[in-house]
C-alpha positions, 0 to 999 in steps of 0.5 A: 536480464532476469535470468541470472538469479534464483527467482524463489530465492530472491522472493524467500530474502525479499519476504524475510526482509519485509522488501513489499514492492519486491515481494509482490514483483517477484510473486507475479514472476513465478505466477502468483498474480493474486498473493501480489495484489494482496500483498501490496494492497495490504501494504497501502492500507498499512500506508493509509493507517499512518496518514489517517494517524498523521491527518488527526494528529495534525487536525488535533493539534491545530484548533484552525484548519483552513479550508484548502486542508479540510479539501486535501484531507477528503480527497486522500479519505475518497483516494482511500476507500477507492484503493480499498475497494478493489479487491472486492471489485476484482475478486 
């Protein structure tokens, strides 16, 4: 199924067009396993950056947060520094 494209051509496109998820695909292809993993942890730390934007204007812009929120929002700061410490845990 994967034999009938260039695979460095499609990773050249996929890199010149910002497409992360198929960048990262494509570099496990031809063996990059790390470069992938950085890049697609980079672009979930790009991802927490505008939860964390959208999180404060939300929590800014309404003087009563309940208690369910405070919960949601911990959890998605625990979820992150979980997702950002790996690599120190693989590396």
């Amino acid at each position: 199924m994967f034999d009938s494209y260039r695979v460095e051509h499609c990773l050249r496109l996929c890199q010149e067009y910002g497409i992360i998820d198929a960048t990262a695909f494509l570099l496990e292809r031809v063996g990059d396993v790390g470069k992938a993993l950085s890049i697609t942890l980079s672009d979930l730390n790009d991802k927490f950056v505008k939860l964390d934007a959208a999180v404060e204007a939300v929590v800014l812009n309404h003087s009563r947060v309940g208690s369910s929120h405070v919960e949601v929002f911990d959890s998605v700061l625990r979820t992150k520094e979980v997702c950002l410490s790996i690599p120190e845990i693989i590396f």
